[in-house]
VMD Tcl script that builds the backbone (N, CA, C; Angstrom):
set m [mol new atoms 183]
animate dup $m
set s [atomselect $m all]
$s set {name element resname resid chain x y z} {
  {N N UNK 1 A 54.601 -3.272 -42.909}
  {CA C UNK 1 A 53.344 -3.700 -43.509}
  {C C UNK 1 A 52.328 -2.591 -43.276}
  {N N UNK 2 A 51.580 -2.128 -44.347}
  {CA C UNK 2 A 50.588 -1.412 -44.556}
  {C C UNK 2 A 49.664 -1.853 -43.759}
  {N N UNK 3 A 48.335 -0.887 -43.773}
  {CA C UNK 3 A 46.975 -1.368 -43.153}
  {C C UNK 3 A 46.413 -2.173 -44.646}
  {N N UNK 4 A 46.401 -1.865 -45.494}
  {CA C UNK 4 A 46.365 -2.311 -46.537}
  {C C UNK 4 A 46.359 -4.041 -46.513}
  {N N UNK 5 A 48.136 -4.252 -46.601}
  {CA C UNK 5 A 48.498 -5.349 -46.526}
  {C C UNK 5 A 47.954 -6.155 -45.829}
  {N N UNK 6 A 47.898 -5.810 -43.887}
  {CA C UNK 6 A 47.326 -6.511 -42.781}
  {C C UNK 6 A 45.963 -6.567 -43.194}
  {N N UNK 7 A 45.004 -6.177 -44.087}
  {CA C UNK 7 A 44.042 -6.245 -44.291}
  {C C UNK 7 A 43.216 -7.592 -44.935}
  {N N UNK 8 A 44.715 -7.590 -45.580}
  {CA C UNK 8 A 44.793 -8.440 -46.786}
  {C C UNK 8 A 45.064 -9.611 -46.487}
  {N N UNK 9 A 45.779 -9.528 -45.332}
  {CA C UNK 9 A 46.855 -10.863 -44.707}
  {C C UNK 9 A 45.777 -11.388 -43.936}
  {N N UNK 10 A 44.731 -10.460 -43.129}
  {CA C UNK 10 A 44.268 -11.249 -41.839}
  {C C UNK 10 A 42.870 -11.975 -42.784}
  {N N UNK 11 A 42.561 -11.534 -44.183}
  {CA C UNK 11 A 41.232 -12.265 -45.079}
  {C C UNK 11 A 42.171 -13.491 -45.687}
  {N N UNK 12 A 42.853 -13.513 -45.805}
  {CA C UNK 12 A 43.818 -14.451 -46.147}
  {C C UNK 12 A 43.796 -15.961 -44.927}
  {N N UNK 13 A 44.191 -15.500 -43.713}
  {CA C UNK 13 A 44.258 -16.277 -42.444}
  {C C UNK 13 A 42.893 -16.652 -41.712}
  {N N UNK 14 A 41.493 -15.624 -41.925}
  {CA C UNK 14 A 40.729 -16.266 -42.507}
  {C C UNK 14 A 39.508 -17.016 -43.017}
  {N N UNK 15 A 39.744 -16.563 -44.579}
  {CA C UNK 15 A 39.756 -17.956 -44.913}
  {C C UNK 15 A 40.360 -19.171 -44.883}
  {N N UNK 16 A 41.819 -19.446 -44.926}
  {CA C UNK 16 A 42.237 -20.610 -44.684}
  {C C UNK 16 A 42.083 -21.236 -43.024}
  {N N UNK 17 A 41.740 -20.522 -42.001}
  {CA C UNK 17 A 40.637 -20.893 -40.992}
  {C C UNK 17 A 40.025 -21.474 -41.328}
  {N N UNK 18 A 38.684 -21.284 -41.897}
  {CA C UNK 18 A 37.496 -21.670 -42.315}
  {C C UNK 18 A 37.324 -22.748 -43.278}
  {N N UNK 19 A 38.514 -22.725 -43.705}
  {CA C UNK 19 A 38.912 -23.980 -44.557}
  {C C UNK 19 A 39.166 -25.048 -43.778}
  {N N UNK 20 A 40.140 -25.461 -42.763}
  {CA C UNK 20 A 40.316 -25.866 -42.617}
  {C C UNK 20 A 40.029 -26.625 -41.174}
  {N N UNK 21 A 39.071 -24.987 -40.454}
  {CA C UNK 21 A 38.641 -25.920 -39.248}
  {C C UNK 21 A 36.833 -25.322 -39.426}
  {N N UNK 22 A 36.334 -26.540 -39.715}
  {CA C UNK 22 A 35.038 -25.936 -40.338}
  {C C UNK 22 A 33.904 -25.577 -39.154}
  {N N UNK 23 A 34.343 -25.797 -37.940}
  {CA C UNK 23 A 33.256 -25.349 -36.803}
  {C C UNK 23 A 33.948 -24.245 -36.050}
  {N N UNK 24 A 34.963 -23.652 -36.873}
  {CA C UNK 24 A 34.989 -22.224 -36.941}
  {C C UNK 24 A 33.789 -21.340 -37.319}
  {N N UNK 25 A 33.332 -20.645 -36.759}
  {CA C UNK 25 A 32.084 -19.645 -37.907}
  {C C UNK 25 A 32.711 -18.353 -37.740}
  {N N UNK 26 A 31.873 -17.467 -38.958}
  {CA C UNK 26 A 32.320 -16.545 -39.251}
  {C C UNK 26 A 32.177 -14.940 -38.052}
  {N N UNK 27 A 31.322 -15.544 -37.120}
  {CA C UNK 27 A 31.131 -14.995 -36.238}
  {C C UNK 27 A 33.063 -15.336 -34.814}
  {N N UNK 28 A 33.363 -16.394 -34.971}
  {CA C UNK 28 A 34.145 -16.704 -34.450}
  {C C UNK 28 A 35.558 -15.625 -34.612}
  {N N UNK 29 A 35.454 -15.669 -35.990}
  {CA C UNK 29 A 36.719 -14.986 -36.689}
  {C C UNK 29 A 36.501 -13.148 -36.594}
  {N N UNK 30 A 35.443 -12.907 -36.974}
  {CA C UNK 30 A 34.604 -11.263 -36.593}
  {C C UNK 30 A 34.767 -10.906 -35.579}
  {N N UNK 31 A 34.192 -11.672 -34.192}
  {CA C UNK 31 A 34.222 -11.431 -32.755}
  {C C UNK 31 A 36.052 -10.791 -32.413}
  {N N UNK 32 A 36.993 -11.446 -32.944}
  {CA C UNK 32 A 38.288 -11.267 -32.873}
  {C C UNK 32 A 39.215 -10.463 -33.912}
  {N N UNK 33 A 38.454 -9.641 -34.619}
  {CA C UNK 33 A 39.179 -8.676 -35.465}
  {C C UNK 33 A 39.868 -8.116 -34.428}
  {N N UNK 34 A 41.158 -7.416 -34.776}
  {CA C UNK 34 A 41.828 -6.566 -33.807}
  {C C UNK 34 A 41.799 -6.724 -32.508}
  {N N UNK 35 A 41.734 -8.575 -32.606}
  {CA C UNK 35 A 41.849 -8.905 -30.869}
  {C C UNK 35 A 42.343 -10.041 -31.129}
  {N N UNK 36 A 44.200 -10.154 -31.487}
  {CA C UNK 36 A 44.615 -11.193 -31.861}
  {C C UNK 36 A 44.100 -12.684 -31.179}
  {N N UNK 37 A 45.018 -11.803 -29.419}
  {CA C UNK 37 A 45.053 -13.256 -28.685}
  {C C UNK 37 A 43.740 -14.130 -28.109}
  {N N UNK 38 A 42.907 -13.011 -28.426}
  {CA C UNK 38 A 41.295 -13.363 -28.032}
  {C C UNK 38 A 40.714 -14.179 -29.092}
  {N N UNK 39 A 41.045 -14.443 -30.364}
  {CA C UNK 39 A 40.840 -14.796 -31.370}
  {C C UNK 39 A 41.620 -16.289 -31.354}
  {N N UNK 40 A 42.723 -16.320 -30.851}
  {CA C UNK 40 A 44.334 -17.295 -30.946}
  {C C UNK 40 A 42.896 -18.019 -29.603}
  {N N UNK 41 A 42.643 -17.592 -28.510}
  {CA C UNK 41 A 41.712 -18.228 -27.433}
  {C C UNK 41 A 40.651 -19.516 -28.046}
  {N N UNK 42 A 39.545 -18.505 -28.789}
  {CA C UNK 42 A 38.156 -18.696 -29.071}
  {C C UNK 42 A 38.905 -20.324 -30.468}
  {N N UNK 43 A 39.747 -19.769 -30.897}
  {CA C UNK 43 A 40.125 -20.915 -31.979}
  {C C UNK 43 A 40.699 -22.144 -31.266}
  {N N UNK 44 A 41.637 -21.758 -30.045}
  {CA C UNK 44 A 42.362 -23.274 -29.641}
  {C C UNK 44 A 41.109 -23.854 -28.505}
  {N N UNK 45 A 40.635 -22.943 -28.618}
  {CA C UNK 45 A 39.038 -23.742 -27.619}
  {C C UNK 45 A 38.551 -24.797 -28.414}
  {N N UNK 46 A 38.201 -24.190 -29.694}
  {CA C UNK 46 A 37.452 -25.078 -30.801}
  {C C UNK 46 A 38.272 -26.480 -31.106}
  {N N UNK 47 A 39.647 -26.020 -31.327}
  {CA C UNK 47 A 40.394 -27.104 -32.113}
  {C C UNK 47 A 41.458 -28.248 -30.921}
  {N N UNK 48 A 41.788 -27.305 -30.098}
  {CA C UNK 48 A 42.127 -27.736 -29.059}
  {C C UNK 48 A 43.816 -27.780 -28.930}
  {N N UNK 49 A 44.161 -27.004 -30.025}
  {CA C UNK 49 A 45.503 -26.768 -30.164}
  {C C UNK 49 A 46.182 -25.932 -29.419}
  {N N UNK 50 A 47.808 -25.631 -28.864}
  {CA C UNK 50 A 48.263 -24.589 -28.176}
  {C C UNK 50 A 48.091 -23.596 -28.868}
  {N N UNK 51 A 48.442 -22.079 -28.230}
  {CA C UNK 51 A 48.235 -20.899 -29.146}
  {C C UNK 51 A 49.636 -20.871 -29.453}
  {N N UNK 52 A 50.615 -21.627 -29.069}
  {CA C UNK 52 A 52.248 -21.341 -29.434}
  {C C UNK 52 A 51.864 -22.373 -31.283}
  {N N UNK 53 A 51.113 -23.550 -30.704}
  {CA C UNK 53 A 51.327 -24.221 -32.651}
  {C C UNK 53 A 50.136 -23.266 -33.516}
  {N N UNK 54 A 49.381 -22.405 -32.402}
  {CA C UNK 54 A 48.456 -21.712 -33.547}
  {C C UNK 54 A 48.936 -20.331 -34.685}
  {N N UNK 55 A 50.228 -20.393 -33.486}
  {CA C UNK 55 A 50.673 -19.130 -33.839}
  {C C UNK 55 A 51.653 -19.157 -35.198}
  {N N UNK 56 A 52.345 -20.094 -34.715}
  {CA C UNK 56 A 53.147 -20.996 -35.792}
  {C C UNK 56 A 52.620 -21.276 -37.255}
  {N N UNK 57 A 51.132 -21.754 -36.618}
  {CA C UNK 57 A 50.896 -22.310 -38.515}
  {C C UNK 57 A 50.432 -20.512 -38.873}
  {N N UNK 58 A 49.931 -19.684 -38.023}
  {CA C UNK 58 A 49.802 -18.729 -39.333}
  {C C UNK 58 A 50.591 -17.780 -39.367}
  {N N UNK 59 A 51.863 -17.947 -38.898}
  {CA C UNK 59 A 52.913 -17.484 -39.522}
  {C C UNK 59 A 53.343 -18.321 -40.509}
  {N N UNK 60 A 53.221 -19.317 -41.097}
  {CA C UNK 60 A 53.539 -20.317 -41.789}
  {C C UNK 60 A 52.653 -19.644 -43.095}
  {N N UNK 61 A 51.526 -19.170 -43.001}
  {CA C UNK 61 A 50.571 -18.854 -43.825}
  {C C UNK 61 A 50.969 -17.855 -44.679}
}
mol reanalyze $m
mol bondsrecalc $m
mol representation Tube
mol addrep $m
């Protein structure tokens, strides 16, 4: 995968974030560019999910 692609993939993952967990903000998702697991953190804080099913659905994505 290109930088390109991953570029493409991580606006992809998201928005369907933001879709779907709406007290995500966009600051949430920014703060964690190029900081996967810090990002996989700040999200299962919010939602309260493991980072093993977080990881899962966006590989699913």
């Amino acid at each position: 995968m290109n930088s390109d692609q991953l570029e493409g993939k991580w606006k992809q993952v998201k928005g369907k974030f933001k879709q779907k967990y709406g007290e995500v903000t966009d600051d949430d998702l920014s703060y964690s560019e190029g900081k996967f697991e810090e990002m996989l953190g700040r999200v299962q804080e919010k939602t309260g999910k493991s980072k093993e099913a977080l990881k899962k659905e966006i590989e699913s994505l």
